[in-house]
Steps between C-alpha positions, in 0.01 A plus 500: 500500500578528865735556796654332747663642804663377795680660794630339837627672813766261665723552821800344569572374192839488430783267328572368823164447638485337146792255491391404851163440406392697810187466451401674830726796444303559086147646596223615284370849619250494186393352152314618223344375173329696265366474113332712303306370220547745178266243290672156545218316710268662257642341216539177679125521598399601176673177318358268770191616386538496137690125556178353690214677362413681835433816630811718621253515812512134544876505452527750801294320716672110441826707555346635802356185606827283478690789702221526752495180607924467473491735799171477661480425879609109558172335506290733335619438113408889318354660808517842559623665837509238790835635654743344264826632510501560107193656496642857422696321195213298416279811438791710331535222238140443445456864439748512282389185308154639471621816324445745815849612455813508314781455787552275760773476812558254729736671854616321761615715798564327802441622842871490580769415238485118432766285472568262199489219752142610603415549137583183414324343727158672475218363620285284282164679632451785261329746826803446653748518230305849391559576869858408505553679202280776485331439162279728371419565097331799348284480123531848329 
């Protein structure tokens, strides 16, 4: 129906650093998140449909509409573009809603390892948390 993978790169993680709760010492070097959809959104699009009488179009596009506007720009509610930080993500998932492709992943890869203190405390403005992080997404 689908898989899901996920692989980290970490540095200086160790059962010291651990027990300490060093957070400065534990640093993500880089993140990523990917699924590939072997027919389980399908199937979950298709029943919507069936369910409320619609079009598996429409489906697509309320799906696409509610995760839009979850991570459009702050004060532009389902805009396109306009230098938000997700944007990259934004696009990846809407493509992938809208049937334009079967596998989605999500990578951070910061600049310069990151540590978990850092991390923790990212930045509530998504240009600089994609920044900070260095977010990017691809739709295949």
């Amino acid at each position: 129906m689908g898989a899901i993978g996920l692989s980290m790169v970490l540095d200086g993680v160790s059962a010291e650093a651990a027990e300490a709760q060093d957070l400065q010492r534990m640093r993500l070097v880089s993140f990523a998140l990917r699924y590939v959809d072997q027919s389980l959104y399908g199937r979950f699009v298709r029943q919507q449909a069936r369910e409320s009488g619609m079009q598996e179009r429409q489906v697509r596009e309320q799906h696409a509409a509610l995760v839009g506007a979850a991570l459009a720009p702050r004060g532009a509610p389902g805009a396109k573009g306009g230098g938000g930080g997700l944007d990259p993500v934004r696009e990846a998932l809407l493509r992938f809603i809208r049937g334009q492709a079967r596998e989605v992943e999500i990578t951070a890869r910061p600049p310069q390892p990151l540590p978990f203190a850092e991390l923790a405390a990212t930045p509530p403005d998504p240009a600089a948390a994609q920044r900070m992080l260095g977010l990017s997404a691809t739709a295949r």
